[in-house]
C-alpha positions as a printed Julia matrix, in Angstrom:
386×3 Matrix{Float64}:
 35.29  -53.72    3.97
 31.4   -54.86    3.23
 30.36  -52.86    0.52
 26.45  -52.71   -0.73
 26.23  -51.86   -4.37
 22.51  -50.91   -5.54
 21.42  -51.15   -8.6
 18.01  -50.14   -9.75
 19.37  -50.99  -13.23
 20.8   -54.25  -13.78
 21.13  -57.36  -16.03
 22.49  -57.97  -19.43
 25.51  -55.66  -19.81
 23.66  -53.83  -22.29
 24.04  -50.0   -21.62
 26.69  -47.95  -19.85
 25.14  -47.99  -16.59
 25.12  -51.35  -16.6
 28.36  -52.16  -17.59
 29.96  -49.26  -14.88
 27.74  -51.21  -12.38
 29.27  -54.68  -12.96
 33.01  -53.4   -13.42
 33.24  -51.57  -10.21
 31.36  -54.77   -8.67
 34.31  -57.59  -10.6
 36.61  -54.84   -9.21
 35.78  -54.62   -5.51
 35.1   -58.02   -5.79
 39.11  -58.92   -6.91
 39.97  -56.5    -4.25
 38.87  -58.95   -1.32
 36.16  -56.75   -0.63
 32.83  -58.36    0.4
 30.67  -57.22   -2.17
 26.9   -57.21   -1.79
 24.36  -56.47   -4.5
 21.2   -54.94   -4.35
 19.51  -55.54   -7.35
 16.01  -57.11   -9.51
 17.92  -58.97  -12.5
 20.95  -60.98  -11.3
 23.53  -60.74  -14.18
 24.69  -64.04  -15.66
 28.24  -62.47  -15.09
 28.87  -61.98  -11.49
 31.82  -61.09   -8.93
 33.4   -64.04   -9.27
 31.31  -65.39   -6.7
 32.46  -63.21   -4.25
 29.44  -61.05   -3.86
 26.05  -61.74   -2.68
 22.86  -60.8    -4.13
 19.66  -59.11   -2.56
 17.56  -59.61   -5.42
 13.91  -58.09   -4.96
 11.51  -57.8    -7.54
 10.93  -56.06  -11.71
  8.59  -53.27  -10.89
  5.99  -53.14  -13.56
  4.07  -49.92  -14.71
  1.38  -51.79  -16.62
  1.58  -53.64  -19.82
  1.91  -50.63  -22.62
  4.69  -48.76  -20.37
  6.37  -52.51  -19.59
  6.46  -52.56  -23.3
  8.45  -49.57  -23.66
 10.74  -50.39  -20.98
 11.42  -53.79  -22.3
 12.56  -52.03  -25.45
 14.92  -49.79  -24.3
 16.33  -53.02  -23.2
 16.18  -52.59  -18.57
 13.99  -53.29  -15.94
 14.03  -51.47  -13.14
 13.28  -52.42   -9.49
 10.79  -53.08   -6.61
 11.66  -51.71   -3.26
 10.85  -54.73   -0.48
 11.66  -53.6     2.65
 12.75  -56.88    4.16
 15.03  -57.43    1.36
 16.72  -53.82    1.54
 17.19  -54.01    5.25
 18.97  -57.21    5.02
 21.61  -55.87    2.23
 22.3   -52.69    4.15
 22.44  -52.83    7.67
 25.97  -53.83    8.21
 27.66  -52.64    5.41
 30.45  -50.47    6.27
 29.26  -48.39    3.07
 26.48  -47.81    0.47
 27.44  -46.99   -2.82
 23.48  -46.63   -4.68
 24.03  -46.42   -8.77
 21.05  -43.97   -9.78
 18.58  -42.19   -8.11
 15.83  -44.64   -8.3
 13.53  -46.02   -5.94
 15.93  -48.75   -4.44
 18.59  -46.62   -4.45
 15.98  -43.94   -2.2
 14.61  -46.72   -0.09
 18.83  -47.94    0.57
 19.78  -44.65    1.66
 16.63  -43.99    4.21
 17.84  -47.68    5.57
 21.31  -46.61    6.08
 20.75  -42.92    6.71
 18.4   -44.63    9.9
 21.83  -46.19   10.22
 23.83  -44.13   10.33
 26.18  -45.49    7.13
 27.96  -43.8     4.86
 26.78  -43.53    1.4
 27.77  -42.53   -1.78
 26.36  -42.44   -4.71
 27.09  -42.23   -8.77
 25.55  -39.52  -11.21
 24.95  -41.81  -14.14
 21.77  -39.69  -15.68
 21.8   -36.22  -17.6
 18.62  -34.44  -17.1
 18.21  -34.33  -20.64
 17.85  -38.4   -21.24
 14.91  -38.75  -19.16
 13.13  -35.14  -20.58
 14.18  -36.47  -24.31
 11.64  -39.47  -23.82
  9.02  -36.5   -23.26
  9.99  -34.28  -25.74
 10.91  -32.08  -23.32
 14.89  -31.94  -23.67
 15.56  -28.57  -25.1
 13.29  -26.93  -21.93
 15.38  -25.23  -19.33
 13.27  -25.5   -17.11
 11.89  -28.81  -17.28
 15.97  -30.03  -17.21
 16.05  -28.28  -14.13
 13.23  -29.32  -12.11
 14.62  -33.03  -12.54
 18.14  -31.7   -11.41
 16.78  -30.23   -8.14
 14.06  -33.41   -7.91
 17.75  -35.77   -7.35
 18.95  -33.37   -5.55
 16.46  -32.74   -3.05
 15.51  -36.58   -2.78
 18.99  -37.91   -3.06
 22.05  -36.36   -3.92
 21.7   -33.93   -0.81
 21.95  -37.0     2.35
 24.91  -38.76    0.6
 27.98  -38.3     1.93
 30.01  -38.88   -1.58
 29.18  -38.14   -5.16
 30.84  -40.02   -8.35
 30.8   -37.9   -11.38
 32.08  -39.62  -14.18
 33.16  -36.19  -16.06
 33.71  -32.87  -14.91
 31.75  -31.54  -17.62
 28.67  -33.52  -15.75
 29.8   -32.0   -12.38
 29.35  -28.71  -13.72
 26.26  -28.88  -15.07
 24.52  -30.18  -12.17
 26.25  -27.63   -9.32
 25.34  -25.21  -11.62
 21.51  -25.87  -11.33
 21.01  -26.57   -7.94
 23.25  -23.37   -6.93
 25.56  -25.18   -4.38
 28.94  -27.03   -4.32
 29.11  -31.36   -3.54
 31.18  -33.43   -1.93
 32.42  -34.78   -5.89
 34.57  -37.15   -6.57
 35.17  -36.86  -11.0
 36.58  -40.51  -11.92
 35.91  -41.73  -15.07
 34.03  -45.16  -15.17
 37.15  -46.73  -17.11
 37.53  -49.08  -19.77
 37.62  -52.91  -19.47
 41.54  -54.01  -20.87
 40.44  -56.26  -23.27
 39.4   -53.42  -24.82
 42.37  -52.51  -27.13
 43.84  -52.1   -30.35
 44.34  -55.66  -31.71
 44.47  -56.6   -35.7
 41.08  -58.15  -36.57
 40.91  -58.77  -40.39
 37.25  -57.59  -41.95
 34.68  -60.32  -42.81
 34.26  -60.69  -46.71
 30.59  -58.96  -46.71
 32.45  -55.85  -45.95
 35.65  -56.26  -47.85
 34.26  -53.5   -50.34
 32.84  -51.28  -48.0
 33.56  -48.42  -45.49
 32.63  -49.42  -42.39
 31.03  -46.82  -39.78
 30.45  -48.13  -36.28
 28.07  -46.29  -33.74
 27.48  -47.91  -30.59
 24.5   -47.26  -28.3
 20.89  -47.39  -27.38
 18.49  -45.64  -30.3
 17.08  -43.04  -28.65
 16.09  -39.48  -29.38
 19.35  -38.49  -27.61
 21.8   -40.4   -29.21
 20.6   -38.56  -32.64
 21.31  -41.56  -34.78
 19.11  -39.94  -37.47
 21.5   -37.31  -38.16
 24.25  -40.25  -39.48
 21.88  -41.49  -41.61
 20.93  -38.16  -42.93
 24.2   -37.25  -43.45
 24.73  -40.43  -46.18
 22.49  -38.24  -48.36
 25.23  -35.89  -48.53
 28.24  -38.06  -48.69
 29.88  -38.1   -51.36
 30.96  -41.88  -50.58
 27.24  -43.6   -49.27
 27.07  -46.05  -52.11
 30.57  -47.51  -50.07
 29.17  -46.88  -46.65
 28.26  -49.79  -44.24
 26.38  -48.12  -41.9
 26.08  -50.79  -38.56
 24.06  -49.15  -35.71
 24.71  -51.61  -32.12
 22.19  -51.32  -30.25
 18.17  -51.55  -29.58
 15.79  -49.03  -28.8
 12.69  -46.94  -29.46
 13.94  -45.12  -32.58
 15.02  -48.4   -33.99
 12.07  -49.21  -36.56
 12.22  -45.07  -37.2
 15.1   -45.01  -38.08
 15.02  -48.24  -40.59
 12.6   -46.35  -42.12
 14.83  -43.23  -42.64
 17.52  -45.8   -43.81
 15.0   -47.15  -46.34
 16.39  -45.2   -49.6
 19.74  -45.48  -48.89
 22.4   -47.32  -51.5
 23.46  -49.48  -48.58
 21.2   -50.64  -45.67
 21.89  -49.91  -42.72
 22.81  -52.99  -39.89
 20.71  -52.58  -36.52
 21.46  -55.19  -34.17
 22.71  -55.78  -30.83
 25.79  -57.35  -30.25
 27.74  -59.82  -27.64
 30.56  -58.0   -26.23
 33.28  -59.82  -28.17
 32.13  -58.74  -31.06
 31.82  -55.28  -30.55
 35.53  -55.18  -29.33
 36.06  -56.79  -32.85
 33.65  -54.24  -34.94
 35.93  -51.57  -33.32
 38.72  -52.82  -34.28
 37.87  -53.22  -37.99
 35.75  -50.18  -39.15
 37.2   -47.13  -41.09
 35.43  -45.26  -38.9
 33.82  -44.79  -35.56
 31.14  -41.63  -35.44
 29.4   -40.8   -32.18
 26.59  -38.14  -33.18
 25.1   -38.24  -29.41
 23.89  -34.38  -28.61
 23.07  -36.17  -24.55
 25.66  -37.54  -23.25
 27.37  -37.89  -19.82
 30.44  -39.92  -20.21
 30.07  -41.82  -23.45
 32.07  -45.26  -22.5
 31.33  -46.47  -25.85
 33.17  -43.6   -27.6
 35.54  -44.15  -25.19
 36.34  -47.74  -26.34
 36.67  -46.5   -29.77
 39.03  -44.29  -28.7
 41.01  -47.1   -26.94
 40.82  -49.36  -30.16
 42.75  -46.03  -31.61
 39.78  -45.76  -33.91
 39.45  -42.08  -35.93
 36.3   -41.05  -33.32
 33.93  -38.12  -34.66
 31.86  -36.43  -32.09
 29.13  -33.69  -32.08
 30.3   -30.06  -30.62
 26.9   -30.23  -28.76
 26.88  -28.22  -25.42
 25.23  -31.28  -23.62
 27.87  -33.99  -24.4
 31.1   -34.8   -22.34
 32.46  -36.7   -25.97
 33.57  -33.16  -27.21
 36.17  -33.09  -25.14
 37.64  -36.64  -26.43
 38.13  -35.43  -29.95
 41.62  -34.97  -30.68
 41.12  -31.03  -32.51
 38.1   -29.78  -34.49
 39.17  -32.16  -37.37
 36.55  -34.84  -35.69
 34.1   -32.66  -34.2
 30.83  -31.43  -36.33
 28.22  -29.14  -36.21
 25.87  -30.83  -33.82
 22.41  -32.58  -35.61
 23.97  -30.78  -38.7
 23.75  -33.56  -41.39
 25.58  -31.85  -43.61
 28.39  -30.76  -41.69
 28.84  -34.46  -40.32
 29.13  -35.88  -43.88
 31.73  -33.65  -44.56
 34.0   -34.82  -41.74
 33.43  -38.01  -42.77
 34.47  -37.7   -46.3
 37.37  -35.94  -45.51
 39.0   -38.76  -43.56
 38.17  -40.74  -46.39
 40.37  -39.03  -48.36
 43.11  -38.63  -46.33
 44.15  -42.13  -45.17
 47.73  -41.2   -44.44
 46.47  -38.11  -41.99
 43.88  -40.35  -40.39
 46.73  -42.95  -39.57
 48.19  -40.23  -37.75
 45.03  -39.0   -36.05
 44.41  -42.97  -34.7
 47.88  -42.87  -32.82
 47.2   -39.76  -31.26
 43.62  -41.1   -30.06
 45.47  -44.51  -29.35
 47.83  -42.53  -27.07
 45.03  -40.27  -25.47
 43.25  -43.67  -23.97
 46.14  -44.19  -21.58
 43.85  -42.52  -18.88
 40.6   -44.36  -18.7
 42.26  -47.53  -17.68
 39.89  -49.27  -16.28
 42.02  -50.45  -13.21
 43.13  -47.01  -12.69
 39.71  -45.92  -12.02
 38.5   -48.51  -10.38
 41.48  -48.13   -7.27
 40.19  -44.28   -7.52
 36.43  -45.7    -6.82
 37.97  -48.06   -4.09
 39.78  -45.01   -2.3
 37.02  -42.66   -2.48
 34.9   -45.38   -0.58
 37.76  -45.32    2.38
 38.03  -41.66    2.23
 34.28  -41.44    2.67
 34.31  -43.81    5.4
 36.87  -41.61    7.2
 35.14  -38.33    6.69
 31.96  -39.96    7.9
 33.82  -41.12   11.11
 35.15  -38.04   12.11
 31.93  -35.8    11.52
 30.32  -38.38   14.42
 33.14  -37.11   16.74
């Protein structure tokens, strides 16, 4: 089948909407599927030339707000008309990534034509309110639920929720039941356990690994905070992968600690390295819809804390309450951490059982569930024309 992908968001695989963007793309692509791509930034790792791209324009919001953008590490995209009309019409579906402006002005195009769409639900409520300090109000969280709704989620004929625990959430606020599909976005298979030996600078140390953009969200602050109370921080390598707006915050939070922090991004080989050699993996996010990265720790069969926070999907990874804390609790985070310090043999235990959990996000697994929720779709939207 012809299959248009949009992507408001796309580039560098730098984030998890990215990176669920380009997998399901390599995977229709191996499938025989023509693939076409709707996009502004043309990733330097495509389809295997299989698919063609519709590239249209960065849309800019003037220099201070490009600024921002730029750090958070996306662009987003420019609508052109032309452009969108060419990718679309003929497709025999529309799959459209976020709710976005391309995304809006792909499903008017194939709404007008009458092809079936579907579309994934990549973005909490919460991580665009967090940017305007407006996360912890109800309402504000719901306006933006029924905004998606009522602009796009309502005309598709297929939604992709990457968690139940997303699915939920978002029924519940709009008061009314979709037509879900709840497939995990997967995890790539070179992801996995393998035996990487630590590099000499951390010989000494205790490595703790947490992946992800620095953002208000991701609460970041509350692992450093927490070395103030550990009773192991002058061992504790801290690295921090990824770029964002909190990022020269938090080095100065970091400031007085024994051990400075590492903030950095990193190619993807060598994050599927870092996993594999840290003590520990801690994922303090109170936002977050899926959580790949926590997921890859988890298929690296890495000991993988999580917050108990009512607005995170990663809760329901940890293996018992032994790797959950008290969410933004500093306190209560340092204390998980110290105790799997000191009990090496338990925690070698606690990394087969997460090891043996991961056996479900294969990424190939998923993907096939992506590809036959597209023909399902398809089928549905067939018969409703009878």
């Amino acid at each position: 089948m012809t299959i248009t992908v949009v992507c408001d968001v796309l580039g560098e695989e730098n984030n998890g909407t990215i990176m669920a963007s380009m997998n399901l793309i390599r995977y229709l692509s191996s499938k025989g599927h023509k693939v076409q791509v709707l996009c502004a930034n043309k990733p330097s790792s495509t389809g295997g030339g299989l698919c063609n791209f519709f590239v249209v324009p960065n849309k800019s919001f003037g220099k201070q707000l490009d600024k921002i953008v730029e750090k958070v590490g996306v662009s987003l995209a420019k609508p052109d008309p032309e452009i969108v009309e060419k990718a679309v019409v003929g497709a025999d579906i529309v799959h459209l990534m976020v709710p976005f402006a391309l995304s809006n002005k792909a499903l008017e195009v194939a709404l007008k034509n009458n092809i079936p769409v579907t579309a994934g639900f990549h973005m909490q409520a919460e991580n665009f309110t967090s940017y305007l300090k407006l996360n912890k109000s109800r309402l504000a969280n719901h306006l933006v639920y029924q905004y998606i709704w009522n602009n796009t989620y309502k005309y598709v004929d297929g939604i992709h929720y990457p968690t139940r625990f997303i699915r939920e959430i978002f029924e519940r606020h709009i008061k009314k039941d979709t037509p879900g599909y709840v497939i995990s976005n997967g995890v790539n298979s070179y992801v996995q356990k393998q035996e990487v030996e630590k590099p000499n600078e951390y010989k000494d140390k205790i490595v703790i690994l947490s992946i992800g953009r620095l953002a208000r969200e991701k609460s970041q602050d509350t692992l450093i905070k927490a070395m103030k109370y550990s009773k192991y921080s002058n061992q504790i390598q801290l690295i921090f992968a990824g770029q964002g707006l909190k990022e020269n915050k938090y080095k100065k939070l970091a400031k007085k600690l024994p051990i400075a922090p590492i903030f950095q991004r990193f190619p993807r080989e060598d994050i599927v390295k870092m996993l594999n050699y840290s003590d520990l993996y801690v994922h303090p996010a109170e936002i977050e819809l899926e959580g790949i990265a926590c997921l890859e720790a988890i298929c690296c069969g890495k000991l993988t804390i999580v917050s108990d926070s009512r607005l995170s999907a990663t809760r329901e990874f940890a293996i018992d309450d032994k790797c959950i804390f008290k969410n933004r609790n500093p306190k209560d985070l340092a204390r998980v951490i110290d105790y799997w310090i000191e009990h090496p043999e338990e925690k070698k235990e606690y990394e087969q059982k997460y090891l043996a959990s991961s056996v479900v996000f294969s990424q190939d697994a998923c993907m096939k569930q992506m590809e036959d929720m597209m023909f399902e779709v398809i089928t549905l939207h067939k018969q409703k024309e009878k």
